[in-house]
C-alpha positions, 0 to 999 in steps of 0.5 A: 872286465868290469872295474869296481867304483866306490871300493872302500879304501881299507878293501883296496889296500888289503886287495894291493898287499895280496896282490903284492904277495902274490906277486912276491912268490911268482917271481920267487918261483921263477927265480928258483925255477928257471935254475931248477930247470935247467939242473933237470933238463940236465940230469934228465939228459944223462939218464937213459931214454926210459926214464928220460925227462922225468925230472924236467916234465915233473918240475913243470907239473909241480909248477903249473900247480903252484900256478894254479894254486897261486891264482894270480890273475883269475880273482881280478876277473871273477871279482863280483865287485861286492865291496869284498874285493878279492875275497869277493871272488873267492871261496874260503877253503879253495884250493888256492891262496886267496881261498886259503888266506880266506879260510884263515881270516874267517876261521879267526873271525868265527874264533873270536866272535866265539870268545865274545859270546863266552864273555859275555856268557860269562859275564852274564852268569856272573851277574845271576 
């Protein structure tokens, strides 16, 4: 992996806290997931053989993508090394965490771009 040089310190400590985030909620999921695991397997075992191992094969697809929308570790790889750091790597709008928190950032830079250019709209009438 290419490691960036001369990234901007703002863009560090916002890529840290994302990075922080996301771990935060991987390690929540496995807290929660290993007790929710064993609960299926469980449940699962009782069951009749047609429809043994739902539970347990459905928790792991419902994981795997909350793995995929998590994204942990792909953006680091991907990273263009832009200046943008992660949001580099990222498309606003995909289906993940990074693409979502991306969406949301730039919809409010487009909102408040919009209500500068309604002041100054405004201000402009004001002075006709």
């Amino acid at each position: 992996m290419d490691v960036p040089s001369g990234t901007p310190r703002r863009v560090l400590v916002r890529d840290l806290l994302i990075f922080q985030l996301k771990l935060l909620l991987d390690g929540l999921k496995d807290l929660f997931l290993a007790q929710l695991a064993l609960w299926a397997a469980i449940v699962d075992f009782c069951l009749p053989r047609r429809v043994r191992g739902r539970l347990f094969y459905g928790l792991l697809q419902r994981s795997e993508r909350f793995d995929l929308w998590l994204n942990l570790y792909r953006p680091a790889s991907q990273a263009q090394h832009t200046g943008d750091g992660l949001f580099g790597a990222s498309r606003a709008g995909a289906n993940t965490l990074l693409g979502e928190l991306e969406a949301v950032v730039r919809q409010k830079v487009e909102v408040a771009g919009r209500s500068d250019w309604a002041q100054r709209a405004a201000q402009a009438a004001r002075r006709k």
